[in-house]
C-alpha positions as a Markdown table, in Angstrom:
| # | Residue | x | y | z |
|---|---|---|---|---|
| 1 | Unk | 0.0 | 0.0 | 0.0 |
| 2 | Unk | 3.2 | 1.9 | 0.4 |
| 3 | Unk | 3.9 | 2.1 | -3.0 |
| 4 | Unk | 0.1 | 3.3 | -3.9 |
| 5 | Unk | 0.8 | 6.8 | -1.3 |
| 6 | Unk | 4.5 | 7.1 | -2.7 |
| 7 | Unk | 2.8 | 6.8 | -6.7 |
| 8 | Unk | 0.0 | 9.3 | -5.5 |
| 9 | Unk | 2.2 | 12.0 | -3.5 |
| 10 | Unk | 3.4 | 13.6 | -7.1 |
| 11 | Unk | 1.0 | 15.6 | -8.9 |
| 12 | Unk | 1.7 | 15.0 | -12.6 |
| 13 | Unk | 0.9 | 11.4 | -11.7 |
| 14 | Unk | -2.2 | 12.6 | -10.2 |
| 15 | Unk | -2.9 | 14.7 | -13.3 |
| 16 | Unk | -2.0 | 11.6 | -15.7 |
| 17 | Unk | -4.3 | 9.8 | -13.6 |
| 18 | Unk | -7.0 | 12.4 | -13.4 |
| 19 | Unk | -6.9 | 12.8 | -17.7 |
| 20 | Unk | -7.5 | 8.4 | -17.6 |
| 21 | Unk | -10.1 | 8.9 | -15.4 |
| 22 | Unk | -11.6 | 11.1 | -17.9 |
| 23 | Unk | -10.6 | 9.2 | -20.9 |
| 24 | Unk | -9.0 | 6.3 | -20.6 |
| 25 | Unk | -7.2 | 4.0 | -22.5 |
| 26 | Unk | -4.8 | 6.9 | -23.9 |
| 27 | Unk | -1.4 | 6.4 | -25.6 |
| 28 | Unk | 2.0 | 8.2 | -24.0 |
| 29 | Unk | 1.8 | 10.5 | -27.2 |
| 30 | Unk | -2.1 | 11.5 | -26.2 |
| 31 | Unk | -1.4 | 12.0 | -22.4 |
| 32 | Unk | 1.9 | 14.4 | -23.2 |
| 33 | Unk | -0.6 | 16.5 | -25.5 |
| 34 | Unk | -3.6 | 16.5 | -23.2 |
| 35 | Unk | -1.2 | 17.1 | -19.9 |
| 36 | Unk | 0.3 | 20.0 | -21.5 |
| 37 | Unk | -2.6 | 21.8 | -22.9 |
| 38 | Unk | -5.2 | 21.6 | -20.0 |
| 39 | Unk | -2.4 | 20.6 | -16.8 |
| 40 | Unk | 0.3 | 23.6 | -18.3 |
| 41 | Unk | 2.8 | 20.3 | -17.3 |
| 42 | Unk | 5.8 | 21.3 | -19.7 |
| 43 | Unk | 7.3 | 17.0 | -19.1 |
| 44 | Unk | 9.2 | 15.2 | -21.6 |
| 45 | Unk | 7.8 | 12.4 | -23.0 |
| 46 | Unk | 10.0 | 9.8 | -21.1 |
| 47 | Unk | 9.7 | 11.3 | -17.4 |
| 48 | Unk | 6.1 | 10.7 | -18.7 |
| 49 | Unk | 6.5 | 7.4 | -19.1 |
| 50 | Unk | 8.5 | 7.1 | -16.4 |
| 51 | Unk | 5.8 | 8.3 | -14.3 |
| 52 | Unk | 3.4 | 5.9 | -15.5 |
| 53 | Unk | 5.9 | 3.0 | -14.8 |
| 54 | Unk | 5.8 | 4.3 | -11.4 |
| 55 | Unk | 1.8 | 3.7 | -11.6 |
| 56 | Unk | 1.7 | 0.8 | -13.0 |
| 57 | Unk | 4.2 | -0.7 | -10.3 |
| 58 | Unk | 1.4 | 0.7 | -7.7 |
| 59 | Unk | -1.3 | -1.3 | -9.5 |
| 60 | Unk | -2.8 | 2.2 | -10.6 |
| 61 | Unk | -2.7 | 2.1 | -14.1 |
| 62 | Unk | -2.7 | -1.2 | -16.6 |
| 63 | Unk | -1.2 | -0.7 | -20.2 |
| 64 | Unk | -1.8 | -3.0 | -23.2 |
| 65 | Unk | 0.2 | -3.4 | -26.1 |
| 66 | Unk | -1.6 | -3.0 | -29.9 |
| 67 | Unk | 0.9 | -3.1 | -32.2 |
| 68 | Unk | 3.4 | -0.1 | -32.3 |
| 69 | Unk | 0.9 | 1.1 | -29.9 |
| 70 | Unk | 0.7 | 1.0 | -26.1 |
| 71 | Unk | -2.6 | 2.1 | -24.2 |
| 72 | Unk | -2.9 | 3.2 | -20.7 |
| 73 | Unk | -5.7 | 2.7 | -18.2 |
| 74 | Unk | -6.8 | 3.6 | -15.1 |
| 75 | Unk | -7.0 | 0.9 | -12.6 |
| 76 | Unk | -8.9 | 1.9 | -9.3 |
| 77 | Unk | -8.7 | -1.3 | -7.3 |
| 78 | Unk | -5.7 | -0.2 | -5.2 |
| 79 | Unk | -8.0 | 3.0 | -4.1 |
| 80 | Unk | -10.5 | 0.3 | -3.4 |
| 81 | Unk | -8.2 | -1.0 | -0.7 |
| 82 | Unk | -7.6 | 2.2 | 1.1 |
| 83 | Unk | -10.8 | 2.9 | 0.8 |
| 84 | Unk | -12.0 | -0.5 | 2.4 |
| 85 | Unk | -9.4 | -0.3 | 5.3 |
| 86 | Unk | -9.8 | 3.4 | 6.4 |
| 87 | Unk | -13.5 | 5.0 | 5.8 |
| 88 | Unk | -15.9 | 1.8 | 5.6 |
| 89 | Unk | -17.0 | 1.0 | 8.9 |
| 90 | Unk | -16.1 | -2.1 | 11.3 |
| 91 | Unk | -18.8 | -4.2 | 11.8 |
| 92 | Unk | -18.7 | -4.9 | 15.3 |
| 93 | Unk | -19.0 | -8.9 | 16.0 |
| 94 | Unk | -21.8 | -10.2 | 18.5 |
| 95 | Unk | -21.3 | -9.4 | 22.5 |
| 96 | Unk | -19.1 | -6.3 | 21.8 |
């Protein structure tokens, strides 16, 4: 869970995840475009990509391979964890 907190304390990886949360499925070429027009993030394409190798090694974001091509996708289930452990209530077992 470590590495989920460490992958989420930079924002241009929030950002990158914030534009596949609104589109997913993008290739490294669409997210430098769309995170530099509406984020103002002035990155090169490989701290890019070394940003989403950081996600991907958190469990937030699964690529594919199509060809020449490589798609990105958001991948919430890590979130799902925190979530689970910190704000869903205990359910409190019989005599307590």
């Amino acid at each position: 869970m470590a590495d989920v907190f460490e992958a989420l304390a930079t924002p241009a990886r929030r950002a990158i995840l914030d534009e596949l949360r609104e589109r997913d499925g993008q290739t490294l070429f669409e997210l430098c475009a769309r995170l530099a027009m509406k984020h103002g993030l002035g990155l090169t394409r490989q701290a890019i990509s070394q940003h989403l190798d950081v996600l991907e090694a958190a469990g937030l974001v699964k690529s594919r391979r199509e060809g020449r091509y490589k798609f990105h996708y958001l991948n919430t289930e890590p979130l799902k964890a925190i979530v689970k452990r910190w704000l869903t209530p205990k359910q409190k077992g019989a005599g307590q």
